[in-house]
N, C-alpha and C positions, 0 to 999 in steps of 0.2 A: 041403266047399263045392265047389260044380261050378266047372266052366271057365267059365261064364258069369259065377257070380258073384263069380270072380275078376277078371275083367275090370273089373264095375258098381266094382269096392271101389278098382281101381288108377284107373280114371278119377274117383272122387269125390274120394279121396286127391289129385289133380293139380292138380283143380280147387281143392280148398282150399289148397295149396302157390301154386297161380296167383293166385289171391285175395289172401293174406297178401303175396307179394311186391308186388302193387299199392297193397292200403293200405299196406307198408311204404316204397314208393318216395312214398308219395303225403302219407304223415307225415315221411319226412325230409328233405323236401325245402322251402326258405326261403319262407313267407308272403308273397303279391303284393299290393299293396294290392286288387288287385279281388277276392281270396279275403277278405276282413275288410270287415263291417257289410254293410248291407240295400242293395238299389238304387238305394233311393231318397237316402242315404249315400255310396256309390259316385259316383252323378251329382253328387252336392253336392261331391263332391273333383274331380271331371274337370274340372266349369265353373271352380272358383274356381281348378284349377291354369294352365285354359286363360286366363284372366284375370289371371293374373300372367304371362303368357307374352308377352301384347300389350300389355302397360301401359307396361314400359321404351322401346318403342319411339318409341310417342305422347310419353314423359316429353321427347321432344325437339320438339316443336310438329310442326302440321300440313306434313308436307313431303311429296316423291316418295319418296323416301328409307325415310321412318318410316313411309308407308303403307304401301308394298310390304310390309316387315315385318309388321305388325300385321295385315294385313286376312286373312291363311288363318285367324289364330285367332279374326277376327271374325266370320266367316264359318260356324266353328265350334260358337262359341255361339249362332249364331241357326241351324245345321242349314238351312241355306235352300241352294237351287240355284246361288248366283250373288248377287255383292256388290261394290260401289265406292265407293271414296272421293273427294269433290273438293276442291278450293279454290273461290272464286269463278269463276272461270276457265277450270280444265278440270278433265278427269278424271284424279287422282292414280295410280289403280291399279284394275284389274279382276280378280277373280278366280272364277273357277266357270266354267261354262256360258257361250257364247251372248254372245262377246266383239262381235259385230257391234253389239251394242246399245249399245257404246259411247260409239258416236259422236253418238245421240241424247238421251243423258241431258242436257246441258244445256238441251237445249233444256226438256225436261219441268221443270225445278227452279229456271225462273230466277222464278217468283213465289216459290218457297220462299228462293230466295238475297234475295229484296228485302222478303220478313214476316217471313222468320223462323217462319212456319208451318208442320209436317209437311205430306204431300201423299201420296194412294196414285192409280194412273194404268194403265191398259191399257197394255201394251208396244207393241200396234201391228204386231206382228210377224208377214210374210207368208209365213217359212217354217214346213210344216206340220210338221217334225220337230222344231224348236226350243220345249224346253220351259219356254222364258221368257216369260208368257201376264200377269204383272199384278208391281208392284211397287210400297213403299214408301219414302219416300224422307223422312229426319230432318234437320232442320236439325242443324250442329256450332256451338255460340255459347259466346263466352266473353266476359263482361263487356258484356252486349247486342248484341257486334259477332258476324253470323256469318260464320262463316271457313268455311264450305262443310258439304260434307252427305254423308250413310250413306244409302245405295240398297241395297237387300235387293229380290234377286227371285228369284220362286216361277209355280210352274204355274198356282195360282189362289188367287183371291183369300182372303185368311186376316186375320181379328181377332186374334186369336194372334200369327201374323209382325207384326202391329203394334205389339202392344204388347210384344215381346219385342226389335223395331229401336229404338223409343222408351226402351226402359231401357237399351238397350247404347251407342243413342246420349250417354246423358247419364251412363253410366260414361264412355265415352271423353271427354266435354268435361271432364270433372275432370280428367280423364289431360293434357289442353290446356290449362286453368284453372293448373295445377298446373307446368307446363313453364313458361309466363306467367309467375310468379313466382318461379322459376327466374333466368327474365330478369331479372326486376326487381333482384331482389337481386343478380343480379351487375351489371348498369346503377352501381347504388345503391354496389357496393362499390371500383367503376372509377372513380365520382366523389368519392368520398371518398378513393381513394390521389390523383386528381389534384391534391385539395384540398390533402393532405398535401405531393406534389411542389411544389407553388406556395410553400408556407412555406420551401422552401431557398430564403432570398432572393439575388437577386443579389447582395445585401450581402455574405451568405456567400462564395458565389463569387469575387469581386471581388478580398475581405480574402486568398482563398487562394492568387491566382492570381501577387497583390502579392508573398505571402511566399515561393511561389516563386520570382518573380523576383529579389526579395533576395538567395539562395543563387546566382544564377547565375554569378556570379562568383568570388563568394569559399568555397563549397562544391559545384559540378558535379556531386559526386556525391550528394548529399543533396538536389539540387534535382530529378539525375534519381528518386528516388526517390519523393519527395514528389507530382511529375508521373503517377507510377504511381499513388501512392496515389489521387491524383482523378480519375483515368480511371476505375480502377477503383469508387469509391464512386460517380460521377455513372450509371456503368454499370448497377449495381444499383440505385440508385437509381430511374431513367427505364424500367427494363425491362419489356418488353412484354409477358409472358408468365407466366401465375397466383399466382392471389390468396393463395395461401399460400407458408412460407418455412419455413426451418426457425431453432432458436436460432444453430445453428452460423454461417450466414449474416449473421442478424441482428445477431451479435455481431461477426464478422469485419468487415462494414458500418462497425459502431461504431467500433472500431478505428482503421480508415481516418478515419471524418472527425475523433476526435480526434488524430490523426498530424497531421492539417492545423490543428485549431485551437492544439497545440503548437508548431510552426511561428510560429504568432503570438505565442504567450504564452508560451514557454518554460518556466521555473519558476516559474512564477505559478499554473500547472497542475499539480494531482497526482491521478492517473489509481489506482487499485485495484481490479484483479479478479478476481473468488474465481469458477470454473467448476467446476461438478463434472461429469467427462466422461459422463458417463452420460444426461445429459439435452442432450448438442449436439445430438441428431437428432431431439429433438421439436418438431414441427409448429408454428406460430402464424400470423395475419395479418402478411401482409406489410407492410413499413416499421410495425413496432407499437411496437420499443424503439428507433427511430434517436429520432424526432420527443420521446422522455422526454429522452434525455438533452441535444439539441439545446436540449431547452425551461431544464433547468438552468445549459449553457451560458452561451445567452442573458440569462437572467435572475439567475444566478451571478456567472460570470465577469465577461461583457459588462455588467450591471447594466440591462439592458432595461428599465426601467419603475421603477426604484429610485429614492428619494431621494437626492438630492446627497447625498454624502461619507461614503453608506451600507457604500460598501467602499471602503478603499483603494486605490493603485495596487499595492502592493505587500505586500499581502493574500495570502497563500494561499489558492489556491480547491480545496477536496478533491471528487473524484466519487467515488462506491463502486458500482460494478456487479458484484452476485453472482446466480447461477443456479445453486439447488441441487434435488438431489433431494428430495423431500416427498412418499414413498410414491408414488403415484399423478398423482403433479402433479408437475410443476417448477414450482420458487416462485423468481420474479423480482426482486432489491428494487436502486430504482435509488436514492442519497441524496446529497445535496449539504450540502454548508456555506454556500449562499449567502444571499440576503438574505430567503428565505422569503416567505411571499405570507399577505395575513390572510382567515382561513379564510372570513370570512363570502364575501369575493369570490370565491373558490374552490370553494363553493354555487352564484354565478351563472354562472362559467363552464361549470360541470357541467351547470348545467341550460340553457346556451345561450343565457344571457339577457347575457353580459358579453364575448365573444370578438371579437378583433380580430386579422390577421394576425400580433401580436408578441407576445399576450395571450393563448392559449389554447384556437386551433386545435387542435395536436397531442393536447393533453389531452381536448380534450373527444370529438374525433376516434376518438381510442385506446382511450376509454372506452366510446364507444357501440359500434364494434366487434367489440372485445372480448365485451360481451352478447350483441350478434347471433348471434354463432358458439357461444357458449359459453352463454348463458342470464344472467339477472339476478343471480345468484350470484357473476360472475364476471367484475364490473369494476373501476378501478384504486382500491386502497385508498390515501389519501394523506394524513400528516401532515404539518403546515404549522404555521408563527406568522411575524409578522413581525421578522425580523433571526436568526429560526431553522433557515434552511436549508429543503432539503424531501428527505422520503423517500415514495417510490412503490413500492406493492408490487403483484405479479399473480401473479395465480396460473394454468397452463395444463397441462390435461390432457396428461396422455401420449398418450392415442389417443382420437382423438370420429370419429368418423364421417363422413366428408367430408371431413376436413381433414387434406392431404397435403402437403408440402413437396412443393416443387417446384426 
């Protein structure tokens, strides 16, 4: 073989050595999602990632705030030049291109802020290098009211960019629809604990403050204690800050206010409670076990609503509060010995038809709650007869989604 074709043979050779190393860097090396499926594929994962990208933002209602956030990756999905969000009011956020048009967007959308009708409109714009030449503009409504609008603009006029601002708009109103009710329910969950606060009657209070003062004399130090305990139960009790608790709390709660109705009752009271540690830090509605066993209390001990001479005075009143493990649940069972309630009326207060501040706020209260958070599967089981005590049982997941101790 000649010198030349020595050559031909050691460059083809290189070439295939250069080749192999590239498919071999280029197969071992970890698949991108943009190397898997067709384009048309490819775009279908960009859009819908870009859309969970801007959703959480909105999930907090129409603000300066939530706009800012959202509007690059709204902007994204419609690929348009320039986009803004408003309130009624003003302009929330500008983004793209061609910020001076800012200041005139209102004016262009206030027949859309008072129909409720989309709108497309010449920009009006007298610089010749600004490529903001025509735009459309979506109403944002949630519940007929609209709370402002998505302005999409482009060089020129486009059927396309319209109806492409018109779907993104009315994804984002769900995104506000859906914040809205958000609200609601916690509105709805803030009046139902204040509902629950109002049931610690002053009566309660009152009897504690008495039995305090009892001790002041002739026990100082159990009256200072006693003092602690109310501080601390009215503290938890009234506090200002999120709708969940945990068992550990709600137990410790417990605790305190029967320290004070022992104070009253001495041994006329017998308290048992079986915890299994493993479930203290699972999550529930806040004040969800005080208002049970208040209700036994009252209707137990106190004889709330009882026939004359249905308990003694000198009657033992037994409570049993256990919290154990139940695989995946903690299972709740609150049980009394007292004068029991007959079941048919125990139908109407469940169903809301028989409640009275002294009668069956906290039950019905605690039940319907309970659903909301947890689903219909998962409100207070309760057996009853009259002169037969009662036991309440609940059952609460270990971990649901949203619902954190706080």
């Amino acid at each position: 073989m000649t010198g030349a074709g020595i050559a031909v043979l050691v460059v083809l050779v290189a070439l295939l050595f250069g080749m192999g190393f590239l498919v071999g860097r280029r197969t071992a090396r970890p698949l991108r999602p943009s190397d898997v499926g067709t384009p048309v594929e490819h775009a279908t994962f960009e859009t819908l990632h870009t859309a969970s990208l801007a959703a959480p933002p909105l999930r907090a209602g129409l603000t300066e705030e939530s706009a800012r956030r959202s509007a690059r990756r709204l902007r994204s999905l419609l690929g348009t030049d320039a986009l803004c969000l408003t309130d009624r009011e003003r302009v929330l956020v500008w983004d793209g291109a061609g910020h001076h048009h800012g200041k005139d967007v209102m004016g262009h959308i206030q027949e859309l802020l008072e129909g409720g009708r989309g709108t497309a409109f010449d920009s009006g714009c007298a610089d010749l290098d600004c490529p903001l030449r025509w735009a459309v503009a979506v109403p944002l409504t949630v519940e007929n009211r609209v709370l402002g609008a998505l302005v999409a603009y482009a060089p020129r006029e486009s059927a396309v960019l319209a109806r492409a601002a018109g779907e993104v708009a009315r994804w984002v109103c769900v995104q506000l629809e859906l914040a809205e009710l958000d609200r609601s329910r916690t509105q709805l969950i803030e009046a139902e604990i204040k509902a629950l606060r109002a049931q610690i009657s002053p009566h309660f209070i009152f009897n504690s403050l008495a039995a305090i003062a009892s001790f002041v004399r002739t026990d100082p130090e159990q009256a200072r204690e006693l003092l602690l305990e109310f501080a601390d139960f009215t503290r938890y009790s009234f506090r200002r800050h999120g709708e969940f608790t945990t068992l550990a709390d709600e137990l410790h709660s417990i605790d305190q206010y029967l320290a004070l109705v022992r104070a009253r009752f001495g041994k006329r009271l017998s308290v048992t409670l079986q915890v299994a540690p493993e479930v203290l830090p699972v999550a529930l509605p806040f004040l969800c076990l005080q208002p049970l066993v208040e209700n036994a209390v009252k209707h137990g001990l106190e004889g709330a609503g009882a026939p004359p001479g249905e308990r003694a005075a000198d009657t033992p009143f037994r409570i049993t509060i256990s919290a154990l493990d139940a695989g995946s649940e903690a299972e709740v069972v609150i049980e009394d010995n007292g004068t029991g309630m007959d079941p048919e009326r125990l139908r109407r207060i469940l169903r809301g038809e028989a409640t009275t501040p002294s009668t069956g706020i906290g039950l019905l209260n605690v039940d319907e709650r309970l659903r909301q958070v947890y689903g219909d599967g998962y409100g207070l089981v309760i057996e009853t007869g009259l002169g037969a005590g009662m036991k309440i049982t609940l059952r609460l997941p270990k971990y649901r989604a949203g619902v954190h101790g706080s």
